[in-house]
VMD Tcl script that draws the C-alpha trace (Angstrom):
set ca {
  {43.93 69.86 53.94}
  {43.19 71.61 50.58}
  {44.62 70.39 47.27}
  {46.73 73.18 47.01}
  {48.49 72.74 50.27}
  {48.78 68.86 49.55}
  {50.74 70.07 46.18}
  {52.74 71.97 48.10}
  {53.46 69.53 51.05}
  {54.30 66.91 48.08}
  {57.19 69.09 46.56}
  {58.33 70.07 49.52}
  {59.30 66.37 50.16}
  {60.41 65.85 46.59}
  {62.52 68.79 47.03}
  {64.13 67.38 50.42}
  {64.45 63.99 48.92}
  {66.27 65.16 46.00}
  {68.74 67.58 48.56}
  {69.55 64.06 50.63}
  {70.08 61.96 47.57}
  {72.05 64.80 45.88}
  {69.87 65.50 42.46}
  {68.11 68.39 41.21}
  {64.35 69.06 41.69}
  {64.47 69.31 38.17}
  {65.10 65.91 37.72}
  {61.99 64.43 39.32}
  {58.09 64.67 37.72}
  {54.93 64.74 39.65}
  {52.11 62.81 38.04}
  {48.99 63.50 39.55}
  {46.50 59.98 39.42}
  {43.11 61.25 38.55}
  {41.74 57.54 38.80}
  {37.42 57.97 40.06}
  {37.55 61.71 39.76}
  {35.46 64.21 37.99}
  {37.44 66.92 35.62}
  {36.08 69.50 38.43}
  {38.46 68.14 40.88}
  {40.96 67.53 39.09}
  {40.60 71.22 37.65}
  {41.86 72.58 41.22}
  {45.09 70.32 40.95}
  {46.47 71.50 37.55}
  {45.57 75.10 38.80}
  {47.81 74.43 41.03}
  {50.72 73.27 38.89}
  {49.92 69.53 38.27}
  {49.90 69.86 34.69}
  {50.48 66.28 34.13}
  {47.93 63.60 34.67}
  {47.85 59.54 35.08}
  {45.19 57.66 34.23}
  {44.60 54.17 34.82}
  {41.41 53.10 32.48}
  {41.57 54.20 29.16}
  {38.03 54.63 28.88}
  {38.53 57.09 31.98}
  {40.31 59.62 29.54}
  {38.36 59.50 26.91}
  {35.54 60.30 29.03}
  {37.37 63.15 31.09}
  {39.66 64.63 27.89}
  {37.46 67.45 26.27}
  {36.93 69.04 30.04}
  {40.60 69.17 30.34}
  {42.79 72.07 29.36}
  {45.05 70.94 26.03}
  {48.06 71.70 27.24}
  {47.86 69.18 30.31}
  {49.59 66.00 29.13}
  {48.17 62.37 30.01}
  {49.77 59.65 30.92}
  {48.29 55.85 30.78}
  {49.69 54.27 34.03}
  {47.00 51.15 34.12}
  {47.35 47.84 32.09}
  {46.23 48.20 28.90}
  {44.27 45.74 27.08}
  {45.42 45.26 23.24}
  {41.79 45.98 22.11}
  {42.33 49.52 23.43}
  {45.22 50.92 21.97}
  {43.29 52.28 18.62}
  {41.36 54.04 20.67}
  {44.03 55.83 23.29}
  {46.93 56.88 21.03}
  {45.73 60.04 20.48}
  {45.24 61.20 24.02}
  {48.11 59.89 25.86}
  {52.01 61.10 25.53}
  {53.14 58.46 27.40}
  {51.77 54.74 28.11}
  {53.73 53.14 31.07}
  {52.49 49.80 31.27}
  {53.78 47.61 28.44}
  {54.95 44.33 29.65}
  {54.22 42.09 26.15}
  {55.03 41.18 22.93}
  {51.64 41.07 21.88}
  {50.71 44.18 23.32}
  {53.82 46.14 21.93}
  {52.92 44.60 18.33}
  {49.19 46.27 18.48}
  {50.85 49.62 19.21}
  {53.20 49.31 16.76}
  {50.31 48.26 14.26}
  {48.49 51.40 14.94}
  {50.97 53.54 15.50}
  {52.58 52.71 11.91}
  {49.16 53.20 10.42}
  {49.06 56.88 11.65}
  {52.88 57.53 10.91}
  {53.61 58.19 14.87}
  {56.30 57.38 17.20}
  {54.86 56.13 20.54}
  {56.68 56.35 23.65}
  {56.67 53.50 26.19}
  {57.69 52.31 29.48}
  {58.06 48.85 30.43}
  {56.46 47.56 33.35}
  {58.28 45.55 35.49}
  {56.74 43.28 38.31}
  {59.79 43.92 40.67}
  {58.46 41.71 43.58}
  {56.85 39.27 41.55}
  {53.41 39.85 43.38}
  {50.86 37.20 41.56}
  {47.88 40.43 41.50}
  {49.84 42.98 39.81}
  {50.93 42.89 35.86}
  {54.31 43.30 35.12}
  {58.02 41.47 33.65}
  {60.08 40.07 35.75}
  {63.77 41.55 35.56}
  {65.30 39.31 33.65}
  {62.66 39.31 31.49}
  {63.17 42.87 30.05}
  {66.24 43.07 27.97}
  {64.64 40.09 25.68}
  {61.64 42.09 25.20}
  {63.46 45.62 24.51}
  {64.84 42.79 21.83}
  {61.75 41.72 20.54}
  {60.82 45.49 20.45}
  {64.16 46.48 18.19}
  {62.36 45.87 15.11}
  {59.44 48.23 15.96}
  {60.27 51.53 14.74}
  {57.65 53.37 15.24}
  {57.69 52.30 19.46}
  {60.23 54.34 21.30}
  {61.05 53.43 24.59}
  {61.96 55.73 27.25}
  {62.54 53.59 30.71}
  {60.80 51.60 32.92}
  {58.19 51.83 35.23}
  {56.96 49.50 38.85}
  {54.49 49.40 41.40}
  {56.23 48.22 44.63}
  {54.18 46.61 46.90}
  {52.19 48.45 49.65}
  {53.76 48.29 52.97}
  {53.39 50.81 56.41}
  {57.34 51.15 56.40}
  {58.41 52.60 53.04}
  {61.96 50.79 53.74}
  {60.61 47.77 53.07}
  {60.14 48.70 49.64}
  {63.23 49.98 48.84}
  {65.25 47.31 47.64}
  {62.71 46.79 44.53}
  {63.67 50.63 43.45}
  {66.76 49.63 43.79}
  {66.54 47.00 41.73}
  {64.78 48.61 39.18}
  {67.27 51.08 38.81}
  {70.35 48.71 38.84}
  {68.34 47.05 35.63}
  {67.48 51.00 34.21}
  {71.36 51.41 34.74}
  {72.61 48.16 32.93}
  {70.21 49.11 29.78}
  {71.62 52.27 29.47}
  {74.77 51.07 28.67}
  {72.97 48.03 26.13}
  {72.52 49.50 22.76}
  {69.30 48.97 20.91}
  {67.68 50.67 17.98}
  {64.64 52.50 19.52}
  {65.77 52.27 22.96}
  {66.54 55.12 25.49}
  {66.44 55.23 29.16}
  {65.66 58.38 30.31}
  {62.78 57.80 32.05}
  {62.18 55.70 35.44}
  {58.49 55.42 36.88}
  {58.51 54.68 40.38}
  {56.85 56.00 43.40}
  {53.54 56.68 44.70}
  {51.92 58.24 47.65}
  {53.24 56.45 50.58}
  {56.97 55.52 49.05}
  {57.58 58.66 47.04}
  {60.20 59.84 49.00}
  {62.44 56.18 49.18}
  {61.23 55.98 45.58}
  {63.47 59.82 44.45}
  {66.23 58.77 46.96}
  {66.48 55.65 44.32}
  {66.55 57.63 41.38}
  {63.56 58.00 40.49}
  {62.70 60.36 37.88}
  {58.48 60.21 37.81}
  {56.78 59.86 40.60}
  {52.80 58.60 40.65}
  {50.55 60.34 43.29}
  {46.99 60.18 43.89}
  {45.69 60.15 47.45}
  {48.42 62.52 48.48}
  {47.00 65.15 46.38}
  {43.21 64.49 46.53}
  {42.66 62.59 49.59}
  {40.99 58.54 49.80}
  {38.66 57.59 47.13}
  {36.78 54.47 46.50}
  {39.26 52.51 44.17}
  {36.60 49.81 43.78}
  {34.61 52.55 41.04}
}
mol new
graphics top color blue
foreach p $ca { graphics top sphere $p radius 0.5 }
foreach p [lrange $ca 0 end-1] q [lrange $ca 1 end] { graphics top cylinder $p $q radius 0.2 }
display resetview
């Protein structure tokens, strides 16, 4: 199948999962994961509407940025390493994978230095798995405490990567989760805190992952077929 018909398949199913969970296609984002790609291929894709772009190497967007229209916003969906932030702030508009004091503090530090506001996501590490990066729940709130004093962080939600599994149910009970914690911040008041935004999804648990409420959704191999993740 062509990218363009994979687009279309994909919001099809967004737009069904919204209709059975009772929200608005409006309320959902597609984020199209460029990770090993050239800015040829990834060309066809924001023809096509995917005008919104995840990256998970920093270095990956620095090398891809100038061949990319300016309009197309990038997201940084990979860890980042606190030696990196100087070098990413100006590319991304949103970095979803903050899950440290210490990293939090750096992009503060830099951000304050070029009088910006950054927006954030947490990550959270929903099913604990010992590979992937990530707070656990209870972990948050104390951060998004630590983080008060930040000003020139905002936060916007939170973000997961549920394990990989055939069935897609089997998943659902960490979106749930996540969005019983996204629900409980809402209602905690914090300086530079506001949860609009809930990262969770990709291609093979999209569809459990909207039902949840999620409101960004993370899909690479959907759009663009395999690719050799080990690059």
């Amino acid at each position: 199948m062509s990218i363009q018909s994979n687009i279309d398949e994909i919001r099809k199913r967004m737009a069904d999962a919204c209709q059975r969970s009772g929200r608005s296609i409006d309320s959902v984002q597609l984020i199209a994961v460029t990770k090993t790609l050239e800015p040829d291929t990834m060309l066809k894709a924001i023809e096509y509407g995917a005008r919104v772009v995840g990256e998970n190497k920093v270095q990956e967007i620095l090398r891809k940025f100038d061949a990319i229209p300016s309009d197309v916003q990038w997201h940084l969906i990979g860890h980042l390493q606190t030696n990196k932030v100087r070098q990413i702030l100006d590319y991304v508009v949103l970095i979803h994978s903050v899950d440290s004091v210490s990293l939090a503090t750096e992009i503060q530090k830099r951000a304050e230095k070029s009088s910006r506001i950054v927006d954030i996501l947490i990550e959270v590490n929903v099913a604990q798995e010992e590979s992937k990066h990530g707070l656990k729940l209870g972990d948050v709130e104390p951060l998004l405490r630590e983080i008060e004093s930040m000003k020139n962080i905002r936060v916007c939600g939170l973000m997961t990567v549920a394990p990989f599994t055939d069935d897609p149910e089997d998943v659902r009970i960490y979106f749930k989760e996540l969005k019983q914690l996204f629900d409980h911040l809402k209602g905690v008041k914090l300086e530079n805190v506001k949860m609009e935004i809930l990262s969770m999804g990709m291609t093979n648990d999209y569809e459990v992952a909207i039902e949840e409420g999620a409101t960004l959704i993370r899909v690479g191999t959907g759009i663009f077929g395999e690719r050799d993740y080990h690059l």
